[in-house]
C-alpha positions as CSV (number, residue, x, y, z in Angstrom):
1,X,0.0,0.0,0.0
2,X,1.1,3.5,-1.1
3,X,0.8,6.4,1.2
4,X,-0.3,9.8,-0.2
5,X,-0.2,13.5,1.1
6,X,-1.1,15.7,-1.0
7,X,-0.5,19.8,-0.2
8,X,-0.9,23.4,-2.3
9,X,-4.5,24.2,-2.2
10,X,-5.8,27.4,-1.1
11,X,-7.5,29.9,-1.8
12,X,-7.2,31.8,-5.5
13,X,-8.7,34.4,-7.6
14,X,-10.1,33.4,-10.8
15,X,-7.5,33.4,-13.1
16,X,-5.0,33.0,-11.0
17,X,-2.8,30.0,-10.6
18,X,-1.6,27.2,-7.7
19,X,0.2,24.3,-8.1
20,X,-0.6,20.8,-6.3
21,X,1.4,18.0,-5.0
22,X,1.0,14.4,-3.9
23,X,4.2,12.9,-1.8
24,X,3.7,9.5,-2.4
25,X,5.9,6.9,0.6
26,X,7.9,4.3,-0.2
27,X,9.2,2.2,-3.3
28,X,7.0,1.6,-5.2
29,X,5.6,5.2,-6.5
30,X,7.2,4.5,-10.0
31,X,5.6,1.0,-10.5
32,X,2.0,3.1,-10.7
33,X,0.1,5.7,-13.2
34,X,-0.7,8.6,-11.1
35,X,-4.0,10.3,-11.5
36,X,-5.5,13.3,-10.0
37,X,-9.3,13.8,-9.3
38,X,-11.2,16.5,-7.8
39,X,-14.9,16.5,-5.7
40,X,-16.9,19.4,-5.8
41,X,-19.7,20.1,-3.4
42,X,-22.6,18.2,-3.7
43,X,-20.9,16.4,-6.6
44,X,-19.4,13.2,-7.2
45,X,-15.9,12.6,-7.6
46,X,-14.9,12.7,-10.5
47,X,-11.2,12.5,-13.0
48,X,-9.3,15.4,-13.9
49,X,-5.5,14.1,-15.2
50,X,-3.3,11.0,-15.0
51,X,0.2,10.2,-16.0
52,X,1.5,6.8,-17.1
53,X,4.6,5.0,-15.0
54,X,7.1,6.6,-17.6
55,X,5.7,9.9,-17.3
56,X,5.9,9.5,-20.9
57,X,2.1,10.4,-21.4
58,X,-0.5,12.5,-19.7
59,X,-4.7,12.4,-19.7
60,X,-6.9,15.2,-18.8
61,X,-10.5,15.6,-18.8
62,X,-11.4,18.4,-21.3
63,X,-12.7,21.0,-18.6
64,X,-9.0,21.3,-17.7
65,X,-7.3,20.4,-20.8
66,X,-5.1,23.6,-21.6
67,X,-5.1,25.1,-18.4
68,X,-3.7,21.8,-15.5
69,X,-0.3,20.3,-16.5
70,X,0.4,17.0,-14.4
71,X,3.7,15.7,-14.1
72,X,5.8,13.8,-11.6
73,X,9.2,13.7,-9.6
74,X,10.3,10.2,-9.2
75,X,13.6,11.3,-7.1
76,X,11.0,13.3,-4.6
77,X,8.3,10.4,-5.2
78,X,5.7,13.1,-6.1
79,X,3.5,13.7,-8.2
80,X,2.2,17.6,-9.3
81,X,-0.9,19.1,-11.0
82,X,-0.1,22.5,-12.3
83,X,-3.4,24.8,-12.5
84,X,-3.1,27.9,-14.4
85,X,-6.2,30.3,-15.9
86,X,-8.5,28.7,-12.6
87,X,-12.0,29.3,-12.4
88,X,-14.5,29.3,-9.5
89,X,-15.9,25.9,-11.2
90,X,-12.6,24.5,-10.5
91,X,-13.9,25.0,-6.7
92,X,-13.0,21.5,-5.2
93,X,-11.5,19.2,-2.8
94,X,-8.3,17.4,-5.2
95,X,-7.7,13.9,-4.4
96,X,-4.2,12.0,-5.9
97,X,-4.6,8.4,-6.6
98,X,-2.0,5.7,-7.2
99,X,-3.3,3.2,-10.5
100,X,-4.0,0.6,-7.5
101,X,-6.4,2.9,-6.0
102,X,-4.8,4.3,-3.2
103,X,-6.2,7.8,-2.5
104,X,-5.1,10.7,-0.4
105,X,-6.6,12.8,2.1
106,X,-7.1,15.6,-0.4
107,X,-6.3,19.3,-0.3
108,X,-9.1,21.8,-0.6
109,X,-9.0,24.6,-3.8
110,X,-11.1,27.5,-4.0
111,X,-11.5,29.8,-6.5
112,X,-13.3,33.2,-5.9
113,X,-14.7,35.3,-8.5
């Protein structure tokens, strides 16, 4: 089992930018695709980016395509989620997951208007 921490929300303007990460413990953090998800209030969870074990490609869902960059550090076991040109629907709790399903506590994101 992975261990995950994320940290970097806060609170933004729209437009404005943070950047996320996911400190993943032990080993095995480059055996796994990464993905990051996000839960809004009174909403489901749902995806917004992954990247593969090589780092070598990258998913996003198309409400954040263009604007969130994810990437990862293998030498700091993290992984990051980038978020530039935010806007208050971007308002959510942001959740890492390993591709085994291991899921972090989440960091909180808000966006004001």
């Amino acid at each position: 089992q992975v261990q995950l921490v994320e940290s970097g929300g806060g609170l933004v303007q729209a437009g404005g930018s943070l950047r996320l990460s996911c400190q993943a413990s032990g080993r095995t953090f480059s055996l796994y695709p990464m993905l990051w998800f996000r839960q809004a209030p009174g909403k489901e969870r749902s995806f917004v980016a992954s990247i593969t074990r090589s780092g070598s490609s990258t998913t996003y869902a198309d409400s954040v395509r263009g604007r969130f960059t994810i990437s990862r550090d293998y030498a700091k076991n993290t992984v990051y989620l980038e978020m530039s040109s935010l806007k208050p629907e971007d308002t959510a709790v942001y959740y890492c997951r390993t591709g085994s399903g291991d899921w972090g506590q989440g960091t909180q994101v808000t966006v004001s208007s």
